[in-house]
ROTIZA-848759 format. One line per 5 residues: number of its first residue (from 1); for each residue x, y, z of C-alpha. Coordinates in pm, 1 decimal, decimal comma. Example, Ala and Ser with C-alpha at 12.3 -4.5 7.8 and 13.67 -1.06 7.14 Angstrom:
REM residues 2
1	1230,0/-450,0/780,0  1367,0/-106,0/714,0;
REM end
This chain:
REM residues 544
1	-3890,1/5350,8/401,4  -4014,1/5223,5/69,0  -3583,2/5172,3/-8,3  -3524,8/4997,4/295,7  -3834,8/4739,3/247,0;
6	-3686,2/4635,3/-106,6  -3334,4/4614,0/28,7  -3471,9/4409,3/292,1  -3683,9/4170,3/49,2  -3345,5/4160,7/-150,2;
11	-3136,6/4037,6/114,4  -3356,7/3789,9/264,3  -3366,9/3618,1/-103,7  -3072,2/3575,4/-116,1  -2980,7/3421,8/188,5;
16	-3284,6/3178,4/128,5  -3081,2/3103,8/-203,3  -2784,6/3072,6/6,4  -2896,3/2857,0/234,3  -3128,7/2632,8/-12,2;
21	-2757,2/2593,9/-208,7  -2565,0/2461,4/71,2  -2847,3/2242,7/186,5  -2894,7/2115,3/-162,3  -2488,8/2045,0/-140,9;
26	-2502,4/1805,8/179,9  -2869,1/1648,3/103,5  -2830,7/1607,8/-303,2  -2700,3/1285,1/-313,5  -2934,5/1147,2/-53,1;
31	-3198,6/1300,3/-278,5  -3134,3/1165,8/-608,2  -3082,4/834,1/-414,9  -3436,2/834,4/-249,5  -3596,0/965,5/-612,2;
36	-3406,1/685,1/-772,5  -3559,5/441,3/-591,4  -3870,2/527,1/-458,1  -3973,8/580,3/-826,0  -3987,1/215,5/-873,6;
41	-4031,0/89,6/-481,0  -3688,3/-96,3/-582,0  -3345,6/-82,1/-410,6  -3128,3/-7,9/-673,2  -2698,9/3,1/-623,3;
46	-2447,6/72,9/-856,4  -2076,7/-46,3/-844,6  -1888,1/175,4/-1036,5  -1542,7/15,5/-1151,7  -1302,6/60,2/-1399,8;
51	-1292,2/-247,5/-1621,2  -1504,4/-456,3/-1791,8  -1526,9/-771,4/-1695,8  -1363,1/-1069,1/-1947,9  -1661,2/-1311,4/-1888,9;
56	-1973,5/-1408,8/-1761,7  -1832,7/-1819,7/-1690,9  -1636,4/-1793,8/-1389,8  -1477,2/-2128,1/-1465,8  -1325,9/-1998,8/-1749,5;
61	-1143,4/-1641,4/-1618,6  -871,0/-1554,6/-1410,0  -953,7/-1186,1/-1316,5  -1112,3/-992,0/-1055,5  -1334,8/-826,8/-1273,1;
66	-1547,7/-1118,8/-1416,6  -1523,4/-1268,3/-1061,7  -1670,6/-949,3/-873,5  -2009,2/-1026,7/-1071,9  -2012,2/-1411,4/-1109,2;
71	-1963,3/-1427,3/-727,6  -2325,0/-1258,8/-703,6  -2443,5/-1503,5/-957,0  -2279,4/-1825,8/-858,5  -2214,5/-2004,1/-560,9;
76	-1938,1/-2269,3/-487,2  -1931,2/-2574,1/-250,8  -1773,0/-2353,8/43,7  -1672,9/-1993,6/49,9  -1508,4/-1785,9/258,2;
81	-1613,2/-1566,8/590,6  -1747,2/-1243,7/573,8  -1413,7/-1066,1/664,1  -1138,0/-1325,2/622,7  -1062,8/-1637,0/428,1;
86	-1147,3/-1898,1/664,5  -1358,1/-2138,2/509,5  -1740,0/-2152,6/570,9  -2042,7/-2383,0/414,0  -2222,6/-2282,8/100,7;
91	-2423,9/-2530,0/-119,7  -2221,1/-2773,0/78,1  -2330,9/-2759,8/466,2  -2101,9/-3003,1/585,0  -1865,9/-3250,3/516,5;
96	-1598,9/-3540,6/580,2  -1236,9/-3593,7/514,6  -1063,5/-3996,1/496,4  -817,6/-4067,6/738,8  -585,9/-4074,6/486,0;
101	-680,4/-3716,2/331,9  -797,4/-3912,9/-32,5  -1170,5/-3879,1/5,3  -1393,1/-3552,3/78,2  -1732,3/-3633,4/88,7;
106	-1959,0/-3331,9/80,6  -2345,7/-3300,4/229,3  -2518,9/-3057,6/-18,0  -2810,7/-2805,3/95,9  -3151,5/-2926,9/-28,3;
111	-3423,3/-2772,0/-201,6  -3170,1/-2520,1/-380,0  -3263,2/-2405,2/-786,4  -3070,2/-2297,1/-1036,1  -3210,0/-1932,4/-1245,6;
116	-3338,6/-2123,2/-1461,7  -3544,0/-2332,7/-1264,8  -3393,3/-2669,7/-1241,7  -3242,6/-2875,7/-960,7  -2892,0/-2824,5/-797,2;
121	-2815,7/-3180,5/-651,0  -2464,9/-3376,5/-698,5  -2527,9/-3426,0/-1057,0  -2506,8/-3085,6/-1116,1  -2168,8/-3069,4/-931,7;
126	-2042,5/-3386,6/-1116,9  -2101,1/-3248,0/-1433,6  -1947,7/-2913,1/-1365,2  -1587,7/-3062,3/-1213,2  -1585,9/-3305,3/-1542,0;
131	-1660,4/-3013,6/-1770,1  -1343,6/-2872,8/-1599,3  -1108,4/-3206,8/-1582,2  -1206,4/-3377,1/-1861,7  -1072,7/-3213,3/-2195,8;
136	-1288,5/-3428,2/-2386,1  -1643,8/-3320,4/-2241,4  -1872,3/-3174,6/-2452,9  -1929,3/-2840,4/-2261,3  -1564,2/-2718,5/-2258,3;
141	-1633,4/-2470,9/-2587,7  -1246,0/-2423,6/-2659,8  -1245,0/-2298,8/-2264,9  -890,2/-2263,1/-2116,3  -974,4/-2356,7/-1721,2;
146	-627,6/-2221,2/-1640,6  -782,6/-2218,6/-1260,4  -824,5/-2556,8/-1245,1  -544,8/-2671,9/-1385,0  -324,6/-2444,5/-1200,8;
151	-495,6/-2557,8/-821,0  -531,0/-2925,2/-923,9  -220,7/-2964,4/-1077,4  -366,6/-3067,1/-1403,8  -643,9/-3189,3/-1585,3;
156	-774,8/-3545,1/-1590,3  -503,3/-3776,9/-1738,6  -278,7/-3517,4/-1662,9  -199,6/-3475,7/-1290,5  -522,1/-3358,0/-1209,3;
161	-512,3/-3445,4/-819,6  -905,7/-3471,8/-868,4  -928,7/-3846,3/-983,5  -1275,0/-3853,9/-954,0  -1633,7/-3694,1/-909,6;
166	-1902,1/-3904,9/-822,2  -2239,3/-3864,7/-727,4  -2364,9/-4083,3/-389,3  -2754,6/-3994,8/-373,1  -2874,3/-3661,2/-508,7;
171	-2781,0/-3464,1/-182,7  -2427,9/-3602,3/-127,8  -2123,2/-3612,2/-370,3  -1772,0/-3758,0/-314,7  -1431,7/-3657,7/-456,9;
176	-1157,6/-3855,8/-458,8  -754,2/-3750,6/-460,3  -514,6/-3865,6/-620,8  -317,3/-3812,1/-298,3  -387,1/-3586,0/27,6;
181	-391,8/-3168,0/-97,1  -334,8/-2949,5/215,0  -520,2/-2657,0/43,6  -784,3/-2875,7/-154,3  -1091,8/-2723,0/78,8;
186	-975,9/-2379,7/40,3  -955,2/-2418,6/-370,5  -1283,6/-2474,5/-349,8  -1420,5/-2163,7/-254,4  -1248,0/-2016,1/-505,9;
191	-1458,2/-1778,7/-732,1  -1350,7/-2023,5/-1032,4  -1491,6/-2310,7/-901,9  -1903,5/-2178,8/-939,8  -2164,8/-2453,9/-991,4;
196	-2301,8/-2333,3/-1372,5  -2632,2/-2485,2/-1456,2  -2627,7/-2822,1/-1670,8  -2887,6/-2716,3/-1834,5  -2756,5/-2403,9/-1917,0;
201	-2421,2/-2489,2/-2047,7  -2619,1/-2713,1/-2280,3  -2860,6/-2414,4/-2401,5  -2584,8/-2174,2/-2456,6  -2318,7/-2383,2/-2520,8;
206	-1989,9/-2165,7/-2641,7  -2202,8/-1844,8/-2583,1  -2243,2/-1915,5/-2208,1  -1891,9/-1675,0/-2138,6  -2215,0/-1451,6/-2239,7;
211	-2475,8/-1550,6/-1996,2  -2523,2/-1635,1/-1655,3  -2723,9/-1942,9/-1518,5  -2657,7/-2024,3/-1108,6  -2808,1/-2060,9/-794,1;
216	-2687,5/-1711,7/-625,2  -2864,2/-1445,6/-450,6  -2889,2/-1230,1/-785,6  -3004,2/-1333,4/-1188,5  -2808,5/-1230,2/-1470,0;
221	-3028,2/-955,7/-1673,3  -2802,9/-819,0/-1908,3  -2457,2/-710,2/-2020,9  -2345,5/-430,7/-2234,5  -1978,6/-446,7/-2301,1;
226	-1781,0/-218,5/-2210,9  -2063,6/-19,8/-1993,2  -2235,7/-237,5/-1776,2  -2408,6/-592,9/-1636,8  -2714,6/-597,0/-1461,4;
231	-2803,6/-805,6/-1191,8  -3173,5/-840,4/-1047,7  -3284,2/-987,1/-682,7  -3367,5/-1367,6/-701,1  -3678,3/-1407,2/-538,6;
236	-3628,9/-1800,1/-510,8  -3324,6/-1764,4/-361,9  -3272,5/-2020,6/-86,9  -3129,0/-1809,4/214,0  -3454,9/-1653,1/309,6;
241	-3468,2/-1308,4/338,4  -3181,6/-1219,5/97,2  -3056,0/-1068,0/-115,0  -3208,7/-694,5/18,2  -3180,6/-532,4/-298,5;
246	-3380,5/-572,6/-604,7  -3105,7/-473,4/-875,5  -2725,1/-474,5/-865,6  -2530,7/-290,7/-1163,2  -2136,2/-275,1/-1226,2;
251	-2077,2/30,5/-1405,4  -1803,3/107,4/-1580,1  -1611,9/461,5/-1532,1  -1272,9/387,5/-1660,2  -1086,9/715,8/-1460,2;
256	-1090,0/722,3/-1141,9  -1154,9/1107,5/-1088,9  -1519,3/1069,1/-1287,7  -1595,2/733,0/-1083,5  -1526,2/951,9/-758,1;
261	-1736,2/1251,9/-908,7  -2013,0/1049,7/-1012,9  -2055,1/903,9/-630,1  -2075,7/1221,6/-510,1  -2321,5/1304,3/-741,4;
266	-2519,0/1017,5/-676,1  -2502,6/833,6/-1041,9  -2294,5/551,3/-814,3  -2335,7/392,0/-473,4  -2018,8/207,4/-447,6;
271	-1680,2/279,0/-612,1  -1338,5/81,4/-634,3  -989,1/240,0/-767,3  -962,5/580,3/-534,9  -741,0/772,0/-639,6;
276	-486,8/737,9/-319,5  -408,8/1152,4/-326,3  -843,1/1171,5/-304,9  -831,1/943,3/52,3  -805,3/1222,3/310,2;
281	-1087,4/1395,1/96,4  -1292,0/1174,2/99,1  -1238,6/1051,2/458,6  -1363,2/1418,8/544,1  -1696,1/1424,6/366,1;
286	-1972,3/1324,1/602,2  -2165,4/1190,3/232,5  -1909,9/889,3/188,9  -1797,7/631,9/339,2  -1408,3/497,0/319,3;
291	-1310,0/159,7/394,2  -959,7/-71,6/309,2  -969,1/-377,4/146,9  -693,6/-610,9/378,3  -395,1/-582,3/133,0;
296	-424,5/-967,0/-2,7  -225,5/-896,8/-322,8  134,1/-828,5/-498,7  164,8/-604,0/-750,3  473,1/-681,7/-991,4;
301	610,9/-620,5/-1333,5  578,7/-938,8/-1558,8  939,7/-1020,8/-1732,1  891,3/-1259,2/-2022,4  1188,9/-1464,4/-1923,4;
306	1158,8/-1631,0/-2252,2  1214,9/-1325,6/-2468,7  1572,3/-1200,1/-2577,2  1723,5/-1023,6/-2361,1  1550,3/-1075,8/-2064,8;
311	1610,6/-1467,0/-2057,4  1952,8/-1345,0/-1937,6  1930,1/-1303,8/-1550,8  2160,5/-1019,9/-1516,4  1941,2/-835,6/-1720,9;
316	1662,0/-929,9/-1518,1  1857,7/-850,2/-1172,2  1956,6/-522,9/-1344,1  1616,1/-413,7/-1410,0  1528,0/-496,7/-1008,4;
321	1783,9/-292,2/-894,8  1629,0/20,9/-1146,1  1340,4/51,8/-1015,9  1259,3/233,8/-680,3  946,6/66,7/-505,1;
326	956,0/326,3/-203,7  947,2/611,2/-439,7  675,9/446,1/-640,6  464,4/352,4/-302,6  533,3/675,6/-163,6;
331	456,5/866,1/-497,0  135,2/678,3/-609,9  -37,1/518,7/-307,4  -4,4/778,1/-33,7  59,8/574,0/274,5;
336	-163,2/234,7/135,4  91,4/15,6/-12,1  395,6/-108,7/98,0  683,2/-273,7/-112,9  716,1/-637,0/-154,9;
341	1016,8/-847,5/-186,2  859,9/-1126,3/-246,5  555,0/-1317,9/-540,8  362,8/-1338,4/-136,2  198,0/-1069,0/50,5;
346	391,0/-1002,5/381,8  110,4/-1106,7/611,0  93,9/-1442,4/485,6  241,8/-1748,1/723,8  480,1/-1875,6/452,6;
351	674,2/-1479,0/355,2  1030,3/-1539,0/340,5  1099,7/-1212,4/557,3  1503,3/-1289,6/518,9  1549,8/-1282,5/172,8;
356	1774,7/-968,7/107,3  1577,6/-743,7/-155,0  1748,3/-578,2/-460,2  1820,6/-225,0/-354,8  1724,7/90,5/-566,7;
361	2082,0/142,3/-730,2  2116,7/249,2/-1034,7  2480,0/160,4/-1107,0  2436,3/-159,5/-1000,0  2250,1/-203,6/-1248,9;
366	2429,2/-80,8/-1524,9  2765,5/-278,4/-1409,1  2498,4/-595,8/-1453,6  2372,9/-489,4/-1768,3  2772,6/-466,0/-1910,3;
371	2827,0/-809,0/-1744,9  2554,0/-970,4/-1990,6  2652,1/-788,2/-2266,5  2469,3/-477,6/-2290,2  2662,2/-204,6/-2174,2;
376	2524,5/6,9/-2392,4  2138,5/-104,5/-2326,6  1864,4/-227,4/-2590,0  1531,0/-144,2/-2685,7  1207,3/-218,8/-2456,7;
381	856,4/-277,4/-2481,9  659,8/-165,4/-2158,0  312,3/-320,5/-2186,0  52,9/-167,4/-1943,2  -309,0/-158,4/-1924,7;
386	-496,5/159,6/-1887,8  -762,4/57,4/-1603,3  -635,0/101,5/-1272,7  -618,0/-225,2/-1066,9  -626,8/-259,4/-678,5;
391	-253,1/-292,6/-693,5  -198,9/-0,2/-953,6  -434,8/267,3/-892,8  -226,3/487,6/-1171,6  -79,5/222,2/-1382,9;
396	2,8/466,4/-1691,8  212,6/770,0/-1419,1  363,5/399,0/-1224,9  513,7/309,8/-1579,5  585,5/588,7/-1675,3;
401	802,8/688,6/-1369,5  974,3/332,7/-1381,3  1059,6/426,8/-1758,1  1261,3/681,2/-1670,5  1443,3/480,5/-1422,0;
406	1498,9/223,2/-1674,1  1591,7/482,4/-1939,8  1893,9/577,9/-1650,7  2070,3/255,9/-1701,4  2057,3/222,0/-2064,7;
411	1717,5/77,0/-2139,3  1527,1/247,6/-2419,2  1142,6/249,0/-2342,9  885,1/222,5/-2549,5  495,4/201,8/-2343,3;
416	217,9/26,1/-2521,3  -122,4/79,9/-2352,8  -390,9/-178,6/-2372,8  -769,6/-200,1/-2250,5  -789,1/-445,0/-1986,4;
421	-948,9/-810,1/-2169,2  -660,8/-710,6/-2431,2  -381,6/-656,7/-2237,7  -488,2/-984,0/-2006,9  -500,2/-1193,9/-2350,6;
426	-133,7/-1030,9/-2456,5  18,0/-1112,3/-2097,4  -129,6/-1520,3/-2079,0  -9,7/-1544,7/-2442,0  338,2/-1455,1/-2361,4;
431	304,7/-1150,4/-2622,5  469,1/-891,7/-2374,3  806,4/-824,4/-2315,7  761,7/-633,1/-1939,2  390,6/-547,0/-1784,0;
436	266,9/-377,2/-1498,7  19,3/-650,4/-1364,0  -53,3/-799,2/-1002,5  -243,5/-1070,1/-822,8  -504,4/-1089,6/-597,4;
441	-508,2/-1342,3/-322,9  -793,0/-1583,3/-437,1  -803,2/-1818,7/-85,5  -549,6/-1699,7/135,7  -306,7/-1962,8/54,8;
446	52,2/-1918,5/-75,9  4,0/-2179,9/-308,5  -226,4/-1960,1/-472,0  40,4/-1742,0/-536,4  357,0/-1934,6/-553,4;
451	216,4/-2217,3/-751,5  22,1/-1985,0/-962,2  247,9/-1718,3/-1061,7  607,7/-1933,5/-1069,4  542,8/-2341,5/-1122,7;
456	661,3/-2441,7/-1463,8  296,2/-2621,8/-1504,3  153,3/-2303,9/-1501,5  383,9/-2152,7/-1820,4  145,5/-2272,8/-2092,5;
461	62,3/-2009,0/-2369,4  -286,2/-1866,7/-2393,3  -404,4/-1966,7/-2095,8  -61,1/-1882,9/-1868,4  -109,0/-1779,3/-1506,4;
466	282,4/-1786,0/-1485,4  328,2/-1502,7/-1758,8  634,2/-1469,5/-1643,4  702,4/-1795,7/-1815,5  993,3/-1853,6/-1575,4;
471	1056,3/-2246,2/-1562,2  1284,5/-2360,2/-1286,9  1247,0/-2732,4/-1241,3  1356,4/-2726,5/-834,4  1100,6/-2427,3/-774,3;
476	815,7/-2631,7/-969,4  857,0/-2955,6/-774,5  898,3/-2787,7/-439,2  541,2/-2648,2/-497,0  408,3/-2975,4/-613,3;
481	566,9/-3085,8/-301,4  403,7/-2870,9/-59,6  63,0/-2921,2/-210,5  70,9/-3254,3/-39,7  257,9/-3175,3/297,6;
486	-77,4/-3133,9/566,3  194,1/-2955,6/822,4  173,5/-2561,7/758,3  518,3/-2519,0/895,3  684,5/-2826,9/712,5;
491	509,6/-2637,3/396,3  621,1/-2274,9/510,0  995,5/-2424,7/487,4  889,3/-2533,7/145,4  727,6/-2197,4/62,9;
496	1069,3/-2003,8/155,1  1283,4/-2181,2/25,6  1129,3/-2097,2/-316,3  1105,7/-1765,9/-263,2  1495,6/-1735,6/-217,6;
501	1550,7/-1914,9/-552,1  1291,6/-1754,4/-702,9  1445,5/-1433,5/-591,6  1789,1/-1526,7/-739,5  1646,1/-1607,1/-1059,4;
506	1444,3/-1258,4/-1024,6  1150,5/-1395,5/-1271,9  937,8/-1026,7/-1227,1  1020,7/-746,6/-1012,5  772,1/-762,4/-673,6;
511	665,0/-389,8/-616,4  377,2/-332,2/-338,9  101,5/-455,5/-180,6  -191,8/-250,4/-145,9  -475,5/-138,5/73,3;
516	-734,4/-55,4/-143,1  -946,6/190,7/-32,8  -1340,6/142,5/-130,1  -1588,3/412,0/-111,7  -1959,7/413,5/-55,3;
521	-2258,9/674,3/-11,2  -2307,8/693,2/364,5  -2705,4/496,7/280,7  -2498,5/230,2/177,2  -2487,5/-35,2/498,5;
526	-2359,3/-399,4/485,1  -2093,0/-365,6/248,4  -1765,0/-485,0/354,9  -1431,8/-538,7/119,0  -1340,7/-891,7/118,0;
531	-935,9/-923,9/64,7  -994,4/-1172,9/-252,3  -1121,2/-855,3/-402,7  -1488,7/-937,8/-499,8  -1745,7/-953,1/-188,1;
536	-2119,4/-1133,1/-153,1  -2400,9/-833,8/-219,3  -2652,5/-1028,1/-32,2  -2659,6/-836,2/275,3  -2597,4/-484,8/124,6;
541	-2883,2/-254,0/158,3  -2972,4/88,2/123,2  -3106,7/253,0/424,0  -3203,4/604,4/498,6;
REM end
């Protein structure tokens, strides 16, 4: 009797231990959730992410990364809709367009601070869109404002469609064109185009790509490079009632297989850069959440057309026809991307759907190679960066496989990997040869992409959104051209047309576009993926 009592005792143990584990296993990230915040009373999330970001001035970067933050921080004169990129009131509530589309004049919100306690008014915009024109104002510290240039055509004196920012009373400010723009509202919801505080820019001065002084729903705290940047909860802030959480940090987890591990163990709240092959995993555990950002974005591989041999277009049309974007969609994105033909995303109103795309075929492109001169091949340089992106999720296995199609037709490979703020200073200075790179849709607009990645204007050295440096003087004043046309399908004949000549000259090598998938803790409500790639926080909360 004594025997079976133990045994008894014994068993019971351990299927208390037993079932204590696997309740432990669905309730311990909800746990260390609740103890992290109910230590403080605060609502605290954390974005993990895999790159740093390159700045903390949003008018002075051209990456998702810095924008992601500074969009939390800053606020432009319009912004986009929750879900889409239909434009919307911000610190502008309304405003009025000239009959003759040369004259926006823009009501501003009243009442609204900047962080640092002074007054946002039509001053304040004045003096950031001349800090931006004007190359000779005093708060440009050496700053590139490839942004501007590349959606305004130019700076002041130099194109700049933007002749000139005025101030009306302190609540309205005016902006006159040098002629009609069709996209000139949408530009200005761009992420670049934040309202920095005066006063701030003056305190800092170069040192404000450190800092972070707007009128957003969260203050700047802190930023440790290379780790993380803390946001806190602006009480001031002048939509009542948000943001809903008290602290906002973007963590950096460079692989994607930690960032996933570390949500699950509830050291993250949000992640970016799934692994595509963890999707259906993660779609199955009741802890997470999965949702797709809409796939607003090209990835592409970046030909220096200016470089030896590649400023020979048979080379160029060679190295299209080596590399396999099925297998590499197929292989690395599991069902979320799709190959592109085309510098556009294939949802957009303007995609040139008839341009003929360079088949995988590999003696294609070695007859092409032996018609410019290389039968025989050269030597490569394959420049990739080792954070995943939304359009490269794997960017060192995607280069790697495309080496070994390039290797097939002659083409000796050599891969140099770079951190991300490297590798983006190596591509805008025109120091690569080929790199795996992409672009995010910033407002919906082709010109966004076709301007940005293949107008002439935009080939400038250091500060190059067209690192392809491909200068075609047809394709550059077509896109000047269809800045100014106000009918979207006179402009959509614009738009294809460049595409097909663009595709002839084959500049890069369009691979996918991508669906990103984003994962949250299931406590994580409010959070939606906006297709420019970085979203407003201020109605993200944590619930039970």
């Amino acid at each position: 009797m004594k025997k079976r009592f133990i045994g008894l005792v014994i068993l019971t143990l351990l299927l208390s231990l037993i079932l204590a584990a696997c309740s432990n296993n669905t309730s311990s990230v909800k746990e260390k959730q609740d103890s992290k915040n109910n230590k403080s009373g605060e609502k605290t999330l954390i974005f993990g992410r895999a790159a740093d970001s390159y700045s903390m001035d949003p008018q002075n970067a051209n990456e998702i990364e810095t924008w992601r933050v500074t969009k939390n921080v800053y606020e432009t004169l319009v912004e986009y809709d929750k879900e889409t990129t239909e434009v919307v009131p911000k610190l502008a509530k309304d405003w009025d367009v000239s009959e003759d589309g040369k004259t926006w004049t823009f009501k501003l919100q009243e009442g609204v601070k900047f962080h640092d306690g002074t007054d946002f008014n039509a001053d304040a915009v004045v003096y950031n869109f001349e800090r931006m024109m004007d190359k000779n104002h005093p708060a440009r510290y050496k700053a590139t404002f490839s942004v501007y240039r590349g959606m305004f055509n130019g700076f002041k004196g130099e194109g700049s469609v933007i002749e000139e920012v005025k101030a009306i009373d302190p609540n309205t400010v005016e902006f006159k064109l040098a002629e009609p723009q069709a996209n000139f509202l949408a530009n200005l919801g761009m992420h670049a185009f934040g309202i920095v505080s005066p006063e701030a820019l003056k305190k800092y001065g170069e040192k404000i790509h450190e800092h972070a002084v707007g009128t957003g729903p969260f203050k700047f705290q802190s930023w440790t490079p290379n780790d993380s940047v803390t946001l806190v909860k602006n009480e001031d802030y002048w939509q009542k009632g948000l943001p809903k959480l008290d602290k906002l940090i973007y963590k950096i987890i460079p692989d994607n297989s930690a960032r996933l591990t570390a949500l699950k163990n509830g050291e993250i709240d949000i992640m970016v850069s799934l692994n595509p092959s963890d999707f259906n995993s993660v779609k199955a555990d009741k802890n997470l959440q999965v949702m797709l950002r809409p796939p607003l974005n090209v990835g592409y591989l970046s030909i220096n057309n200016l470089k030896e041999p590649l400023n020979n277009v048979k080379v160029r049309q060679a190295i299209n026809h080596a590399i396999d974007k099925k297998g590499i969609a197929d292989a690395f994105f599991y069902g979320l991307a799709e190959p592109v033909k085309n510098m556009l995303p294939s949802a957009s109103w303007a995609y040139n759907n008839e341009v003929e795309d360079y088949d995988y075929d590999l003696e294609k492109a070695k007859k092409l190679l032996s018609e410019a001169g290389y039968p025989n091949g050269f030597d490569l340089e394959f420049s990739v960066t080792s954070n995943s992106r939304i359009y490269m999720q794997q960017p060192t296995k995607m280069v790697e496989a495309m080496k070994t199609s390039l290797e097939k037709i002659g083409i000796n490979v050599k891969v140099v990997s770079y951190e991300w703020a490297a590798y983006i200073d190596q591509i805008r200075n025109g120091e690569h040869s080929i790199g795996l790179i992409g672009w995010v849709g910033d407002n919906g607009d082709p010109d966004n992409f076709l301007y940005s990645m293949l107008s002439k204007n935009n080939a400038v050295k250091g500060s190059a959104q067209n690192h392809t440096f491909y200068q075609n003087d047809e394709v550059s004043e077509l896109l000047l051209k269809a800045k100014s046309v106000m009918d979207q399908n006179e402009r959509a004949e614009i738009y294809k047309k460049v595409q097909k000549l663009a595709h002839d000259d084959a500049p890069s090598v369009p691979l996918v576009e991508v669906k990103e998938p984003v994962v949250t803790a299931n406590y994580v409500k409010g959070y939606f993926p906006h297709p420019t790639g970085a979203e407003n926080m201020y109605e993200v909360d944590i619930q039970e």
